[in-house]
ROVOBA-11268 format. One line per field, with one value per residue (C-alpha): residue in three letters; x, y, z. Coordinates in Angstrom, 3 decimals, always signed. Layout:
BEGIN
code: [ala,...]
xx: [X,...]
yy: [Y,...]
zz: [Z,...]
***
This chain:
BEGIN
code: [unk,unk,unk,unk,unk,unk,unk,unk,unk,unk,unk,unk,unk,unk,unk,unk,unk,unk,unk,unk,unk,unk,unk,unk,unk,unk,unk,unk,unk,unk,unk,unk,unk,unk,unk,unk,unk,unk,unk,unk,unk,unk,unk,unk,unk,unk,unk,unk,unk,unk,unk,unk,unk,unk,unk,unk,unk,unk,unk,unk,unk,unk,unk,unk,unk,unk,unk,unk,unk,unk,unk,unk,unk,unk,unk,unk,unk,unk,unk,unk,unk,unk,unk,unk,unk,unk,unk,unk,unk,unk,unk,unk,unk,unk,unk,unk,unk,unk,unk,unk,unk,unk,unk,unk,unk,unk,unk,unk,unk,unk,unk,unk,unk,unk,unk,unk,unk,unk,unk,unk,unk,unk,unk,unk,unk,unk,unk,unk,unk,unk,unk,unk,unk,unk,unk,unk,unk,unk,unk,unk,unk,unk,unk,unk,unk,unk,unk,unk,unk,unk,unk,unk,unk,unk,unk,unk,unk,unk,unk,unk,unk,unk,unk,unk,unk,unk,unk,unk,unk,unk,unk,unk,unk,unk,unk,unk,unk,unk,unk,unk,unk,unk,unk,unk,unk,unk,unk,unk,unk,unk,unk,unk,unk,unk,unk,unk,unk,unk,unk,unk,unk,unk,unk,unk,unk,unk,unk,unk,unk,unk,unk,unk,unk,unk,unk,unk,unk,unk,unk,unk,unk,unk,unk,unk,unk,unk,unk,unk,unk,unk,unk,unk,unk,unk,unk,unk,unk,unk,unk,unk,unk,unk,unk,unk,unk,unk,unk,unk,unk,unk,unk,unk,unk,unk,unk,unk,unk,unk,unk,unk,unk,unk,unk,unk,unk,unk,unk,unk,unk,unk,unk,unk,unk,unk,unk,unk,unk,unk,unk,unk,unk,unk,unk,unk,unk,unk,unk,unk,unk,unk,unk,unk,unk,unk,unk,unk,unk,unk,unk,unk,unk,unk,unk,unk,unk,unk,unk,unk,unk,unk,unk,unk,unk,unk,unk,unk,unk,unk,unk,unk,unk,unk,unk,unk,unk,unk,unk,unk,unk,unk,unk,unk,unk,unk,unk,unk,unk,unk,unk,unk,unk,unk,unk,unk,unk,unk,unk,unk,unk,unk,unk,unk,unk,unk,unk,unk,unk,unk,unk,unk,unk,unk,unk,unk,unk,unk,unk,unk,unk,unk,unk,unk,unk,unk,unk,unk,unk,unk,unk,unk,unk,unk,unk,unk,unk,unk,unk,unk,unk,unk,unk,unk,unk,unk,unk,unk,unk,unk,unk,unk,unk,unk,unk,unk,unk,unk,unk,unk,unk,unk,unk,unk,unk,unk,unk,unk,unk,unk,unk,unk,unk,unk,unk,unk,unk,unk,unk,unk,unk,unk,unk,unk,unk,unk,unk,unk,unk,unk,unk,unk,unk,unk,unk,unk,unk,unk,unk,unk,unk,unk,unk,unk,unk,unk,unk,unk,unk,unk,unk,unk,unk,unk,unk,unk,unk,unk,unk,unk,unk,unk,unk,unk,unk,unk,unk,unk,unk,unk,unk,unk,unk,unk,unk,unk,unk,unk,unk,unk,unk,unk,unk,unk,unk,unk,unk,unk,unk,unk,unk,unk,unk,unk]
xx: [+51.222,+54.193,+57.510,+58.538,+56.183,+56.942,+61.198,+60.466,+58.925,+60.838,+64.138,+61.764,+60.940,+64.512,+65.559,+63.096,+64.388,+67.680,+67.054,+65.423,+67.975,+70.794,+68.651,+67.092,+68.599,+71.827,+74.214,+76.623,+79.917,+81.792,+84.418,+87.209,+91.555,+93.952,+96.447,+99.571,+100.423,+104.179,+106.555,+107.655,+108.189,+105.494,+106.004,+103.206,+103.395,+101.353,+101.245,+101.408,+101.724,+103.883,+105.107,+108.953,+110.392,+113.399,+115.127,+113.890,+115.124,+114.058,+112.754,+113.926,+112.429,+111.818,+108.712,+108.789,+109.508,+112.985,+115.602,+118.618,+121.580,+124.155,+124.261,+126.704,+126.670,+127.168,+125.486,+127.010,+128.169,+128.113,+126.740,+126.569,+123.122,+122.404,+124.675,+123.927,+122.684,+121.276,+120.439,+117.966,+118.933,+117.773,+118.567,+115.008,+113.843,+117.239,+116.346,+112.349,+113.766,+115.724,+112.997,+110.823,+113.343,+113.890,+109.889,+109.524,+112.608,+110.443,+107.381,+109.856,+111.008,+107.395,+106.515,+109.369,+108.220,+104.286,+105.648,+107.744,+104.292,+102.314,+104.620,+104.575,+100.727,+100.185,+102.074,+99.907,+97.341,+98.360,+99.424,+95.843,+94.246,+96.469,+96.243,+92.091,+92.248,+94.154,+92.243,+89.156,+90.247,+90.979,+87.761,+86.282,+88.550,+87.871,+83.794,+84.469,+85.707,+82.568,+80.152,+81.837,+81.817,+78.012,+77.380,+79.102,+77.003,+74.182,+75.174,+75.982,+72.262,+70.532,+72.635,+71.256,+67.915,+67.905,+69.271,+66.954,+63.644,+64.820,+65.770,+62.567,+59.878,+58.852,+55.539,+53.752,+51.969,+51.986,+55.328,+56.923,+55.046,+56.716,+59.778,+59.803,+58.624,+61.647,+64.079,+63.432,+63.474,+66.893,+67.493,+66.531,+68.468,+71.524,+71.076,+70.701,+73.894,+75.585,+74.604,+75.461,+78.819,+79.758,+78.972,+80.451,+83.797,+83.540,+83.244,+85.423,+83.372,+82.410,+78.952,+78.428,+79.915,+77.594,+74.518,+75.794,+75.798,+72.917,+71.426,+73.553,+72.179,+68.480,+69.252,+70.486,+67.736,+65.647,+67.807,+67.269,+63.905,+63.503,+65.328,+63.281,+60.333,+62.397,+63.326,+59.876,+58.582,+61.126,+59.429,+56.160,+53.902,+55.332,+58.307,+59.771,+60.584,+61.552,+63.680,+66.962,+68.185,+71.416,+69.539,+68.199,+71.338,+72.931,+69.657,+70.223,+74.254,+72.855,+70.973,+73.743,+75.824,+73.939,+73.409,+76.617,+77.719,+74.926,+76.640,+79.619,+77.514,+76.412,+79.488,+81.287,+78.927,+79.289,+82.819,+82.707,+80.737,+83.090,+86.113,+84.263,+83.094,+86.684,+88.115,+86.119,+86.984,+90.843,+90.619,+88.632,+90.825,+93.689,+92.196,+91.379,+94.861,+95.950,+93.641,+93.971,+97.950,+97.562,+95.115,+98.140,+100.668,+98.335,+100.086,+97.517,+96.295,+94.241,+96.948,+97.993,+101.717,+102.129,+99.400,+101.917,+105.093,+103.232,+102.678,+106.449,+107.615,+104.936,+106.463,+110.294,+109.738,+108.386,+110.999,+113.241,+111.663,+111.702,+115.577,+116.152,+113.738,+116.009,+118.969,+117.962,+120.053,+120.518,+117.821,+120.300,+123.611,+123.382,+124.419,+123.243,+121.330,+119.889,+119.935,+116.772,+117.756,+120.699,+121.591,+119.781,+116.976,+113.614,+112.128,+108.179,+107.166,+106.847,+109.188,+111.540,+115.261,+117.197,+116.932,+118.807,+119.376,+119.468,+122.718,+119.854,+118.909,+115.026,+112.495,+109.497,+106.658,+103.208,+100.247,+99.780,+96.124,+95.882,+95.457,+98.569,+101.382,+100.937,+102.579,+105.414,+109.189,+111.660,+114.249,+111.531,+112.446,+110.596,+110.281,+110.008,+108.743,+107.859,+106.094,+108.457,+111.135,+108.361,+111.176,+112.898,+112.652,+114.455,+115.334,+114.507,+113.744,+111.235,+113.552,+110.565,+107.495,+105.626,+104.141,+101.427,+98.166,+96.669,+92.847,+91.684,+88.164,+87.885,+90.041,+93.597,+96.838,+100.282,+103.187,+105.867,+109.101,+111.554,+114.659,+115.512,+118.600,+120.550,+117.769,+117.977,+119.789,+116.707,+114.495,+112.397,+110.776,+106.835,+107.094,+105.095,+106.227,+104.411,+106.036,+105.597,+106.403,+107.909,+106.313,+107.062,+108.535,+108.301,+110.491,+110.505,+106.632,+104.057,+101.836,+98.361,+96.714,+93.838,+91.348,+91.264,+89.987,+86.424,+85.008,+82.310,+81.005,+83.797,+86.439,+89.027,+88.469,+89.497,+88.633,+91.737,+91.021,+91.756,+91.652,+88.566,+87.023,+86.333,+86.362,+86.264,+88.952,+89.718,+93.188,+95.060,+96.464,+99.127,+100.087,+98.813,+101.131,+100.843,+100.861,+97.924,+99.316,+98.633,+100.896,+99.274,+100.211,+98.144,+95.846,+97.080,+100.464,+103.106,+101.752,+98.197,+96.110,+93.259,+90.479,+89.775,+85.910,+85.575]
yy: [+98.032,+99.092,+97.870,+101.150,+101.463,+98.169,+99.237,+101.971,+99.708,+97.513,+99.730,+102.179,+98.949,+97.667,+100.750,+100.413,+96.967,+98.066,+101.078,+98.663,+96.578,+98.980,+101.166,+98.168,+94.164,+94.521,+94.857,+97.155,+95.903,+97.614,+99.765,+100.371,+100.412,+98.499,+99.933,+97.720,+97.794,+98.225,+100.011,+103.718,+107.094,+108.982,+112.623,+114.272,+118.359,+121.540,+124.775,+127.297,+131.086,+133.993,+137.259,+138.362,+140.049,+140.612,+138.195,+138.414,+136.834,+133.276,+131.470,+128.163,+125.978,+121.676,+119.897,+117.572,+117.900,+117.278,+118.149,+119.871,+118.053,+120.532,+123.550,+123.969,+127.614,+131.113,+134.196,+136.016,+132.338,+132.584,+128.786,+126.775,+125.108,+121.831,+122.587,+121.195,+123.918,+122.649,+118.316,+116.862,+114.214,+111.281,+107.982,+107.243,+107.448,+105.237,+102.784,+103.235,+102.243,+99.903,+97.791,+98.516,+97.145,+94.230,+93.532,+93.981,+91.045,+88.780,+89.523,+88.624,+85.183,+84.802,+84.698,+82.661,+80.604,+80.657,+80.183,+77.053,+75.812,+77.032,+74.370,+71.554,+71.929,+71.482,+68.920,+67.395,+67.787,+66.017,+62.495,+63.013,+63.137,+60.207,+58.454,+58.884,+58.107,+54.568,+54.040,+54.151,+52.115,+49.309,+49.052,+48.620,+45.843,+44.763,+45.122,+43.163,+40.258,+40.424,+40.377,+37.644,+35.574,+36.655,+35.237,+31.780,+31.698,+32.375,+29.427,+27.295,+27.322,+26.867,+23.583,+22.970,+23.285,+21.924,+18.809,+18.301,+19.266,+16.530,+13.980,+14.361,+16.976,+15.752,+14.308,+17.501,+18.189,+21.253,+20.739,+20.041,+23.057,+25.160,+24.081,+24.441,+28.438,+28.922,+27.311,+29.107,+32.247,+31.758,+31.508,+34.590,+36.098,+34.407,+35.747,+39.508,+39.098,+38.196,+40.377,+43.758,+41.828,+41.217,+44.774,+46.421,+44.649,+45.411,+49.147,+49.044,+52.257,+53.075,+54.289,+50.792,+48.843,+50.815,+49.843,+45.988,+46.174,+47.083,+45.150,+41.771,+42.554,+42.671,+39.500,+37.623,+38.976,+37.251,+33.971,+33.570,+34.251,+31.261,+28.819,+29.737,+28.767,+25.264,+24.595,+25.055,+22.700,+20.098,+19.989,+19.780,+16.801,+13.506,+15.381,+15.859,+10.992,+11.772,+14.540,+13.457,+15.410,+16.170,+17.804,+19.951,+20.736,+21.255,+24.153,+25.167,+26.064,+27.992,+30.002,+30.710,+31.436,+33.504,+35.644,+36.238,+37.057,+39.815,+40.853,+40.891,+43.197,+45.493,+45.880,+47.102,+49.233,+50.941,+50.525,+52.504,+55.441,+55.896,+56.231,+58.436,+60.739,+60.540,+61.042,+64.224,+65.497,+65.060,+66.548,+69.403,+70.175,+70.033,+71.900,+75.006,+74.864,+75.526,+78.665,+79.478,+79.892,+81.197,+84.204,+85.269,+85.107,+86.817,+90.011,+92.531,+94.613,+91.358,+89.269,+88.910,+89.098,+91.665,+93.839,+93.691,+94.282,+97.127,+98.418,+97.563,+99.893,+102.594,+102.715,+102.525,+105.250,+107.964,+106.988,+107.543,+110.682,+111.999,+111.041,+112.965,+115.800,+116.055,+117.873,+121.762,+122.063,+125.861,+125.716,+127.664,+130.030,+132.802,+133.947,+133.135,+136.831,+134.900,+131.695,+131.506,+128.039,+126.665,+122.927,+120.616,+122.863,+121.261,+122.787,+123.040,+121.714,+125.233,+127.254,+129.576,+128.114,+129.976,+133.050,+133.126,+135.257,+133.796,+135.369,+135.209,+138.791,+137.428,+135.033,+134.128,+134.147,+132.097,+131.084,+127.214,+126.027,+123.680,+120.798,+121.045,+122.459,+119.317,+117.659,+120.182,+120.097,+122.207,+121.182,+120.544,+121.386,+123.869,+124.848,+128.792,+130.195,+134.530,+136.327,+138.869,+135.833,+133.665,+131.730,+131.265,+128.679,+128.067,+126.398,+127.066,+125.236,+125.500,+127.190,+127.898,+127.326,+129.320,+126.979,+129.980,+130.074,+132.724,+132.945,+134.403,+134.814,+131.954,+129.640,+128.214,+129.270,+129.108,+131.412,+129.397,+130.654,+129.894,+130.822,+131.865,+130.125,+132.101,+134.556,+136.747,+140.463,+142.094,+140.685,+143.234,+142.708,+142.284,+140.264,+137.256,+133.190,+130.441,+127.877,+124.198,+122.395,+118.622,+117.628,+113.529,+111.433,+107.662,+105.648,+101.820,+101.322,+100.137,+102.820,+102.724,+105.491,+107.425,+107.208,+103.651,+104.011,+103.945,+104.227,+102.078,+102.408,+104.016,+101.345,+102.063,+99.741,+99.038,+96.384,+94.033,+92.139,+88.030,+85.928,+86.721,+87.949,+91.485,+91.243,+93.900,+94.220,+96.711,+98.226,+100.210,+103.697,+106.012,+109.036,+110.298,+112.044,+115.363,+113.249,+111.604,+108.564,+106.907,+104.285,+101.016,+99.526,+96.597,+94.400,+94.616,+92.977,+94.111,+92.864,+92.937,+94.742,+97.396,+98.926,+102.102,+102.233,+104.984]
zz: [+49.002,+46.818,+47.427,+48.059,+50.919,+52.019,+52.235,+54.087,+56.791,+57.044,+57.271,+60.582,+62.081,+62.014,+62.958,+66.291,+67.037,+66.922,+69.268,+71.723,+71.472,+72.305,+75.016,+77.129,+76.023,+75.259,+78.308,+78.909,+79.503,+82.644,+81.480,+83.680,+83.897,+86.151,+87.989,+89.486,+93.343,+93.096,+95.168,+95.244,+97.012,+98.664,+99.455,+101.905,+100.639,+102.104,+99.684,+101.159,+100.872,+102.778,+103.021,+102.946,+106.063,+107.190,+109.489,+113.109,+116.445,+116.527,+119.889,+120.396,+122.629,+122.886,+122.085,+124.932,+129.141,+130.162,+132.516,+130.603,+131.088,+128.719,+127.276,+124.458,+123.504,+125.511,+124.300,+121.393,+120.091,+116.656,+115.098,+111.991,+110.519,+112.564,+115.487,+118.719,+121.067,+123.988,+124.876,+127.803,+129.757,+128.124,+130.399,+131.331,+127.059,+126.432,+128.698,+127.557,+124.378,+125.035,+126.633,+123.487,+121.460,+123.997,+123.423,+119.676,+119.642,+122.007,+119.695,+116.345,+118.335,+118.840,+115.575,+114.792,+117.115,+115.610,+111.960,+113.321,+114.949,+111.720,+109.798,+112.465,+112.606,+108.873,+109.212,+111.870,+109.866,+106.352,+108.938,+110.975,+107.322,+105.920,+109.460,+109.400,+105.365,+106.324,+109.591,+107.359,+104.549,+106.770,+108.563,+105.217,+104.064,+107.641,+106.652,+103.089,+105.350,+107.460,+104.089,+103.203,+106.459,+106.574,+103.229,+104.236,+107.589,+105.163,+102.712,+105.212,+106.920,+103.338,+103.181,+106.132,+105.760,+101.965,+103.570,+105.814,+103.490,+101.312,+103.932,+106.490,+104.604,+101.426,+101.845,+100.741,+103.943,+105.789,+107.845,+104.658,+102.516,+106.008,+105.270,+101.369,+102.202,+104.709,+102.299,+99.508,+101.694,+102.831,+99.315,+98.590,+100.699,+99.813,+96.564,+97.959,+99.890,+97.127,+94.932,+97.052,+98.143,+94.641,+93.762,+96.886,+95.846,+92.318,+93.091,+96.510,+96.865,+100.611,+100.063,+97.783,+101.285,+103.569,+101.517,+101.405,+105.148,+105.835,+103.090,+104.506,+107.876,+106.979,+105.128,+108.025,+110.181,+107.719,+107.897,+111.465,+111.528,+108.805,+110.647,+113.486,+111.473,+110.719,+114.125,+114.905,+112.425,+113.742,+116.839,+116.050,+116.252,+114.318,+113.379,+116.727,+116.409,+113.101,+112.699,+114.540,+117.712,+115.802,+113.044,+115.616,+117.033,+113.770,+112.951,+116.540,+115.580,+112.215,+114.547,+116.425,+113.778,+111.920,+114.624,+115.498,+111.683,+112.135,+115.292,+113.436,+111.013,+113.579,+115.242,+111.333,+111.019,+114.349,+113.945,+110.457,+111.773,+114.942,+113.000,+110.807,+113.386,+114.606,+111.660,+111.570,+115.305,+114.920,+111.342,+112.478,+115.935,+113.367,+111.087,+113.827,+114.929,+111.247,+110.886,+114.456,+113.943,+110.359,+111.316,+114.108,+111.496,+108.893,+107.784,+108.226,+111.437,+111.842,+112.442,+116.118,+115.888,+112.905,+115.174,+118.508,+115.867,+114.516,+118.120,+119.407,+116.357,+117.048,+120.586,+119.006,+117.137,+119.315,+121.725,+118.789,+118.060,+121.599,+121.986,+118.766,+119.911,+123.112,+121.240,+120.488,+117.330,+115.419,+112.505,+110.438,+110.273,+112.625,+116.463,+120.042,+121.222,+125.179,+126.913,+129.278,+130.835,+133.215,+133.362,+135.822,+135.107,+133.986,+130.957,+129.480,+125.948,+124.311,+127.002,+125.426,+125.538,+123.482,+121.627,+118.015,+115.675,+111.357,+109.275,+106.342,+106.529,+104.867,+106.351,+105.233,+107.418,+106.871,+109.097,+109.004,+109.422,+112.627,+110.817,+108.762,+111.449,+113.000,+110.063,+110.017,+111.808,+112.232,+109.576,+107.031,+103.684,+101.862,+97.729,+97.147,+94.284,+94.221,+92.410,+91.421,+90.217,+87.865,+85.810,+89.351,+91.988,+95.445,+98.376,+102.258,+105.288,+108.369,+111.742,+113.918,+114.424,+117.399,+120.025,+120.308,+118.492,+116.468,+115.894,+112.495,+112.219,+115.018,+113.072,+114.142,+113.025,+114.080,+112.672,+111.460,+110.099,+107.006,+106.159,+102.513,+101.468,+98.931,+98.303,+95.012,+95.617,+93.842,+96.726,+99.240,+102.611,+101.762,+98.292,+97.735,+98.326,+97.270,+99.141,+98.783,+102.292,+102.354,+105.653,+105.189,+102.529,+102.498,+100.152,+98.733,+100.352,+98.562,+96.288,+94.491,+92.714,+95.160,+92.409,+92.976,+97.192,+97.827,+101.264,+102.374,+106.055,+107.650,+106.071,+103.292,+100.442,+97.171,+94.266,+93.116,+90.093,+91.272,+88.175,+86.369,+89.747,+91.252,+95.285,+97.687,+100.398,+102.972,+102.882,+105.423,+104.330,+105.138,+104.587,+101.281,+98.657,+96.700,+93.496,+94.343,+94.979,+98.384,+100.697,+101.357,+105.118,+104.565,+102.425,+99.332,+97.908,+95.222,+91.702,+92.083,+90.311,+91.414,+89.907,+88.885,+87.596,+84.583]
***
């Protein structure tokens, strides 16, 4: 083959590899940007577009039940922008409110109260661990002490017995052969003991004193059961005239000893493993009382006492609302043309109040979609721009909107009404606004970009970037801002970062 041939080759096959390589092994990396939870200003905006018309009689009326406690104006009253008109009596909502406000301070003391507890149980907790971490240590020392009285009861019985092999059994029959067997097997386990004793205090590990315990206690077991075999012997035939009583005695007190050392043993060990279990039980109440208090204090809709102060405020401010909502106040400059209602009287959500005439000689009037004129208030401000005017822009603000619904094409509307501040001389009933209505605006609360919300199952979640970990969490929203970015209520916390996948 030429070496020509051979190039090309090798350059298609590398070329192959390479393409494998890139389409199916290598890994792609995830590619994606970070965006900050930090703090800002969240405007909620409707667009919006109406006709010009010239300015109409406007109908006043309340958006809640009340009885009217004062009427400020007669007909033919001429009245300035934000004027009070007409107020409902509003002793029952003050003293609603004040009872709200009354419960949301027993809810803050509450928490006080929790946070106090949260600190006193942790507390609790670090002197049950340090009390159960002591407790603990000192049944082991106490268990060391036990080995080692063990291993003297131990010693003390092979004395005993090598004593009397050499004083009474060492004529090489079987008695003595007995003895000689039992001997040696004390032996032995004197030699175990020690050597698990001697390494259970070398390591002062617990799991090395738990083995030498048990070990120990088999060895002593083993003891007894040799001078068992002894005493035996020492009774038996010739042996029982030559073998002393006091020698017998003296086995008789090994015995005795022995077995209490492996009492002793038994009783460490059960000792050890009831503190431990213990230990555990008073760790793990403490423990639950930690979490227990923790989750209540836990700042999202979760938490028990963040929940009920989220509540309390709800309730605060609609009764805040409602007490504002119970002054009728003149949308704009212009003159009293009827008054419907008489003091004492009780009037409708939606009933007409007053009638009112704007000094603006243009309105704008637009149908708002169902879904959006619940959003809206009177007093709302609103950004014109016309058609005729392109290079111009200005300013106006929502005076009415009609408690009546309009169907279009089986759809809900309601006619809602702005006033034209300073409108443009040029200006003709019939031209063209695009208007631009400020329905809410929340300021200093905590933002995130909408690209960066996913839903999963119903639940609002986003990915925040912990460390060199992605983890899901759930977030609660608010309202949602015309520059796509979106207030967080809870789950997420200034300075972290989220995730926005490319």
């Amino acid at each position: 083959m030429s070496k020509k041939r051979i190039f090309l080759f090798v350059l298609i096959a590398s070329v192959t590899i390479f393409g494998i390589y890139k389409g199916f092994i290598q890994k792609k990396k995830p590619t994606f940007t970070l965006a900050k939870v930090s703090r800002g200003t969240v405007s909620q905006e409707v667009s919006e577009t109406g006709t010009i018309e010239k300015g109409e009689e406007i109908k006043l009326a309340f958006e809640n039940t009340g009885k009217i406690e004062k009427i400020y104006v007669s007909i033919g009253d001429t009245v300035e922008s934000k004027q009070n008109l007409v107020k409902l009596d509003t002793n029952k909502l003050s003293l609603q409110l004040e009872e709200a406000e009354a419960a949301f301070r027993i809810i803050q003391a509450e928490k006080a109260n929790a946070e106090l507890s949260f600190i006193e149980a942790q507390q609790s907790l670090k002197d049950i661990q340090a009390l159960a971490e002591e407790t603990l240590a000192n049944s082991y020392q106490d268990a060391l002490n036990i080995l080692d009285d063990a291993y003297l009861k131990t010693f003390n019985a092979y004395t005993v017995v090598s004593s009397l092999k050499r004083t009474y059994f060492d004529r090489g029959d079987l008695e003595s052969i007995t003895i000689a067997e039992n001997k040696d097997k004390i032996g032995s386990n004197l030699d175990q003991e020690k050597l698990y004793i001697d390494s259970a205090k070398k390591t002062l590990k617990n799991e090395d004193i738990d083995t030498a315990l048990l070990k120990v206690q088999e060895a002593l077991i083993n003891t007894k059961d040799a001078l068992e075999a002894v005493r035996n012997v020492a009774e038996t035939g010739a042996y029982r005239d030559i073998v002393p009583s006091l020698e017998r005695t003296s086995l008789d007190t090994q015995k005795l000893n022995v077995n209490t050392a492996n009492s002793n043993i038994v009783s460490s060990i059960q000792n050890i493993s009831t503190i431990k279990i213990n230990n555990a039980t008073n760790i793990n109440a403490a423990t639950s009382k930690v979490n227990e208090i923790e989750n209540q204090l836990e700042e999202s809709q979760e938490g028990l006492y963040q929940s009920k102060l989220e509540q309390a405020e709800a309730k605060i401010a609609l009764l805040r609302s409602q007490i504002q909502d119970s002054l009728l106040k003149s949308p704009t400059d212009g003159q009293i043309t009827g008054i419907e209602m008489r003091e004492g009287e009780i009037v409708q959500p939606g009933q007409l109040v007053i009638s009112f005439l704007p000094a603006n000689p243009f309105q704008i009037k637009v149908d708002i979609y169902e879904e959006d004129v619940v959003k809206m208030r009177v007093g709302n401000p609103v950004n014109i721009s016309l058609t005729a005017f392109p290079d111009e822009f200005f300013k106006g603000k929502i005076v009415s909107i009609d408690p009546a619904e309009t169907l279009k094409e089986g759809v809900v509307y309601y006619e809602t009404t702005v006033d034209f501040e300073n409108p443009p001389e040029e200006i003709k009933p019939g031209m063209t606004a695009d208007m631009t209505i400020t329905t809410m605006t929340k300021e200093n609360v905590l933002v995130i970009t909408n690209a960066a919300i996913q839903a999963s199952n119903g639940q609002t979640m986003v990915q925040v970037l912990n460390g060199k970990k992605i983890e899901s969490r759930q977030i609660e929203i608010g309202i949602k801002g015309s520059n796509d970015m979106v207030e967080v209520v809870s789950g997420l916390k200034e300075g972290e970062e989220v995730i926005i996948q490319s």
